[in-house]
N, C-alpha and C positions, 0 to 999 in steps of 0.2 A: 504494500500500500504506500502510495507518497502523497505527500499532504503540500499543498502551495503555500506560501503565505507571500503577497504582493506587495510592494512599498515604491515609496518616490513620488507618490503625489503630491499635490502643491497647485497657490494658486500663480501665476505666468501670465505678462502681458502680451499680447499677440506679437507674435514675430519672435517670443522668446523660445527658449527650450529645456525639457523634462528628459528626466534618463528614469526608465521607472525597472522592476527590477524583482525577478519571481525565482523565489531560495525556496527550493525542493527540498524535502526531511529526507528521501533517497535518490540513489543515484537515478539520470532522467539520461543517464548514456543508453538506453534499448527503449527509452522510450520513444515511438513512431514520430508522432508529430507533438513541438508546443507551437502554442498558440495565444494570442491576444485580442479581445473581443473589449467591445464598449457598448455602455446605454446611457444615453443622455434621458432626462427626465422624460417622461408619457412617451417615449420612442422604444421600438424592441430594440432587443441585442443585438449588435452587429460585429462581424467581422472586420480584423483590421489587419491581421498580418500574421503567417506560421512562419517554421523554420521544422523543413524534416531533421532527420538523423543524420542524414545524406551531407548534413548544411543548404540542402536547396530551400531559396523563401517565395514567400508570396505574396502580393500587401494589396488592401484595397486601393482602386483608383482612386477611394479620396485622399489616402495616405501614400500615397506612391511616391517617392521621392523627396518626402520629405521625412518618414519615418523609415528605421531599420532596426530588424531584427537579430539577437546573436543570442548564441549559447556558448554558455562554456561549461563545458559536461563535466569537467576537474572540480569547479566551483559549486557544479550541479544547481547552474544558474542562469535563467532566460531574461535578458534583457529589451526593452523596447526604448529606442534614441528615439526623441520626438523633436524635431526643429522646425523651425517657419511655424507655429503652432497660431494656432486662426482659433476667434471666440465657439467655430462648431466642432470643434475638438472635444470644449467642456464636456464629460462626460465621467462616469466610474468604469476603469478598466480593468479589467479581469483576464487574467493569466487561464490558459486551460491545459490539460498536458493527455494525450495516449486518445488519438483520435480512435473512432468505435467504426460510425458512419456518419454518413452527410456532415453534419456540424455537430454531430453527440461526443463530447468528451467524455472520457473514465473523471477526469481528477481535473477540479475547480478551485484556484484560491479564491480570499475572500473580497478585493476587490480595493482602488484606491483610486480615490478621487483626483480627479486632472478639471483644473476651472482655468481658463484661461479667459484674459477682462482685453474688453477692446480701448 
């Protein structure tokens, strides 16, 4: 079993940048895919960015290019660089790890807040 626990949120004015930051209780080296997912208020949960095992990523188009994904499987630690951050960013970001299907993760941490003010 590994358990997430999320950190690095904060609030940021636009154009600034967030490193936020998902510390695994076990090793997250076999585990398939992490993942980072957002929900801004009265909006579902959305995708923003994986990283397989491979090191291959993926990032939504809203976030393409200005966020980036890593691991460092040593640390047994998923980070997300957020730069050029825009007030639709604001949201609670959520680390997810051991994709199942579609967007069902195994293992969710608990989530940290990112507010960025225009």
């Amino acid at each position: 079993q590994v358990q997430l626990v999320d950190s690095g949120g904060g609030l940021v004015q636009a154009g600034g940048s967030l490193r936020l930051s998902c510390a695994a209780s076990g090793s997250i080296f076999s585990v398939n895919v992490m993942a980072w997912f957002r929900q801004a208020p009265g909006k579902e949960r959305e995708f923003v960015a994986h990283i397989r095992r491979t090191g291959l990523t993926y990032y939504a188009a809203s976030v393409k290019g200005r966020f980036t994904i890593d691991r460092d499987n040593a640390k047994n630690t998923v980070y997300l660089q957020m730069n050029s951050l825009k007030p639709e960013d604001t949201a609670v970001y959520y680390c997810a790890g051991e994709l199942l299907s579609g967007s069902e993760y195994k293992y969710w941490g608990q989530g940290t807040q990112v507010t960025v003010s225009s």
